[in-house]
C-alpha positions, 0 to 999 in steps of 0.5 A, a space after each residue: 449610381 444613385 438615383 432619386 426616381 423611383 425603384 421597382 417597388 414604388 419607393 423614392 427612399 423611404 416614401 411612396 409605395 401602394 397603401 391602398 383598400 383591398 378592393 382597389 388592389 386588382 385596380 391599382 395593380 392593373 395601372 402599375 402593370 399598364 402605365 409603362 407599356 402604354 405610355 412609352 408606346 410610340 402610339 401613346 407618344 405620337 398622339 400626346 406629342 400631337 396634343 400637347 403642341 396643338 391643343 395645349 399650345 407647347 412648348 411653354 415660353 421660357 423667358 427671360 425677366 429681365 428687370 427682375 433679373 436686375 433686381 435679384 443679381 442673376 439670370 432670371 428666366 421664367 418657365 411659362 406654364 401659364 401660358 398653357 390652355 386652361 392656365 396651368 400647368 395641370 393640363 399636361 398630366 391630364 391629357 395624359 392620363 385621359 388616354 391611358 384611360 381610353 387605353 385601358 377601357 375605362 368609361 368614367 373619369 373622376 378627379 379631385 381638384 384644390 385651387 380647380 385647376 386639375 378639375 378645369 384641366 380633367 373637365 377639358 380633356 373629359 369634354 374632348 374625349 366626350 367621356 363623362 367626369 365627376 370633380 371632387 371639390 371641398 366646398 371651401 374651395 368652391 367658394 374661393 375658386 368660382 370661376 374655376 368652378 363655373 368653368 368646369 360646369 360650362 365645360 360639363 363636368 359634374 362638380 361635387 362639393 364635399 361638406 366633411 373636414 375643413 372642405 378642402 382639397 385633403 377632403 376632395 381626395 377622400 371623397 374621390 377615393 371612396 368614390 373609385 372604391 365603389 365603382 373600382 371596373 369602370 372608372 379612372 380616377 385623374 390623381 393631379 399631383 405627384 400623390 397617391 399610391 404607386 404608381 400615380 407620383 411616377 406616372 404624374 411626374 413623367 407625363 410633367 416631365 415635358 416642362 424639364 425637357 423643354 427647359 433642357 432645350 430652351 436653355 441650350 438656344 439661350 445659353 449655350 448650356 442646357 442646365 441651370 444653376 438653380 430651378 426653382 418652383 412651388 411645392 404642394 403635392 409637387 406635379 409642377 416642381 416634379 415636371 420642372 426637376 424630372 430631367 435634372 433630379 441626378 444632376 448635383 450642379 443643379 440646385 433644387 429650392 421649392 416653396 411650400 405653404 408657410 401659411 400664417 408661419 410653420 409656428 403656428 397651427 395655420 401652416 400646410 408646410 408638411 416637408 418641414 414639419 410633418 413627420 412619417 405617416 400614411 395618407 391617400 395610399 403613399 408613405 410621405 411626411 404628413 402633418 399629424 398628431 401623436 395619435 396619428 390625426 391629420 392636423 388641418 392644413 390652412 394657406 391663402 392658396 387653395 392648390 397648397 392646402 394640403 397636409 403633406 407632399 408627393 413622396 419624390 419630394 419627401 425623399 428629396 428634402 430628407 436627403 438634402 437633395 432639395 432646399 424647401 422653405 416655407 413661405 407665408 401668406 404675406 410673403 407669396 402675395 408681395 411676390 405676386 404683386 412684384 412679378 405683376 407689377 415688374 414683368 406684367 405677369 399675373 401668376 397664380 397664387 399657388 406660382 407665387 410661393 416659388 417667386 417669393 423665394 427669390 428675396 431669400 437667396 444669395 445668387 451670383 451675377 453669372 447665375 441661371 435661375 430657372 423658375 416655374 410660373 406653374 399657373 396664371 392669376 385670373 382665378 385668384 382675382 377675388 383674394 388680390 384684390 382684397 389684399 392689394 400691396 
């Protein structure tokens, strides 16, 4: 049967792989070695279960929004990721990848963080486990995202500003990787998306995976039925819609749709939407659709959303737009802020900016009355406050 997860090499079709300095090689091939044995262990499963249902508060609620349901001809449940501690749906992959770390030894944690959300969620865990934790930020970002960074200094991480390129989440990822490059024995580095090379997209996806298992769940309570017609989430290194679609990727009745950062429009150099017009390339370890010039120069990415300002995405959802496994439409600024006042506005939810880009695709689709649609809050808008309110709809 067909498959879009991973293959043995580290592969979804033609993306993904390990591109990686040779003095990370040892490292990175001792995580591929490792991650699977220790993160299917019943250890590991019984100690990240536990965590997960009583620090991180899950299962995460799937409600059912029924004024926007009316509004949009279908039923509309929504995958409450915000209502996790710490806000997001970031905490899930971190509290994982902090005991494997523990696992494996490792003494020193380091991150990279866009809208702060994993930096938050890495800073968390770092200060449960008491292990020391370096977020690599762009300073843009530090500037747009300050509660997020304030939160991470109270919770005793150290949070770096990083000065090179346009200071945003691609120049954190270099800046964290140079920093593994030169402390490759004793540090792990807490990759927050499906990024990177192998086996961090797979190993992100699984440890997301629970959002997918409780939809599955929740689903069959509510509808007699454990799958939707439709899931639908926002994309930009793809941790919240890989969670979101990991029990259903080989599932064809149910239609994938993501929203990518359309920016100030994909005919405009101000776009981070790589999927629809980043072609082939490296970037940060893995083979994925970059946004790139004819010499092969990373074109900057912009969006109003610092969790999607980045100039490609995770190589599960480079392989599923490629294939036509997943519809992927790019979503502008304007757009995603409209979308984030409606949701606040119909059901008193304030998302994330980044969670806003998925909402702003329901004025895009056709649905049909029986129609379930299962779509991803993926965090929550306190730290998007700032840019809200100078754009109040």
């Amino acid at each position: 049967m067909k498959t879009y997860n991973v293959d043995e090499n580290g592969f979804y079709g033609e993306f993904g792989g390990a591109y990686v300095p040779e003095i990370l090689y040892k490292t990175v091939e001792d995580l591929k070695n490792q991650y699977l044995p220790i993160i299917e262990s019943p250890e590991f499963v019984a100690e990240y279960n536990q965590l997960l249902k009583d620090y991180v508060g899950r299962p995460s609620a799937l409600y059912y929004a029924k004024r926007m349901s009316e509004k949009y001809g279908c039923k509309l449940y929504l995958k409450r990721e915000d209502l996790n501690h710490t806000g997001a749906h970031k905490i899930n992959n971190a509290i994982g990848q902090i005991l494997l770390a523990k696992k494996m030894g490792k003494k020193r944690i380091i991150a990279e963080t866009g809208a702060g959300q994993h930096g938050v969620a890495t800073a968390t865990v770092c200060a449960l486990m008491n292990m020391p934790c370096r977020v690599y930020m762009g300073d843009t970002d530090v500037a747009r995202q300050r509660p997020n960074v304030e939160r991470m200094k109270m919770l005793g991480a150290e949070v770096f500003p990083v000065q090179s390129g346009n200071k945003t989440l691609k120049d954190a990822t270099n800046e964290a990787i140079r920093d593994w490059c030169c402390h490759p024995a004793d540090t792990f580095y807490i990759i927050g998306s499906t990024v990177g090379p192998h086996p961090y997209p797979d190993m992100v996806a699984r440890l997301q995976s629970v959002i997918s298992k409780e939809i599955k769940e929740q689903l069959l309570e509510k509808e007699d039925r454990d799958y939707p017609d439709y899931l639908m989430a926002c994309i930009g290194g793809g941790s919240n819609a890989a969670g979101t679609i990991y029990h259903y990727i080989d599932d064809e009745r149910v239609k994938i749709v993501l929203g990518e950062a359309g920016g100030y429009g994909i005919d405009t150099q101000e776009t981070a939407a790589s999927l629809n017009i980043g072609t082939p390339g490296i970037l940060h370890g893995s083979r994925i659709k970059v946004m790139q010039d004819e010499d092969g120069q990373i074109i900057e990415p912009y969006s109003i959303s610092a969790g999607l300002d980045y100039p490609g995405t995770g190589p599960i959802h480079c392989n599923l737009y490629e294939t036509g496994r997943a519809q992927v439409l790019p979503i502008n600024d304007d757009e995603a802020l409209d979308a984030a006042f409606e949701l606040t506005r119909m059901e008193g939810i304030i998302p994330a900016l980044e969670s806003s880009h998925a909402l702003a695709l329901l004025p895009k689709m056709k649905f049909n009355p029986t129609d379930i649609v299962v779509l991803t809050v993926s965090g929550r808008g306190d730290k998007d406050m700032e840019t809200y309110l100078k754009n109040v709809r």
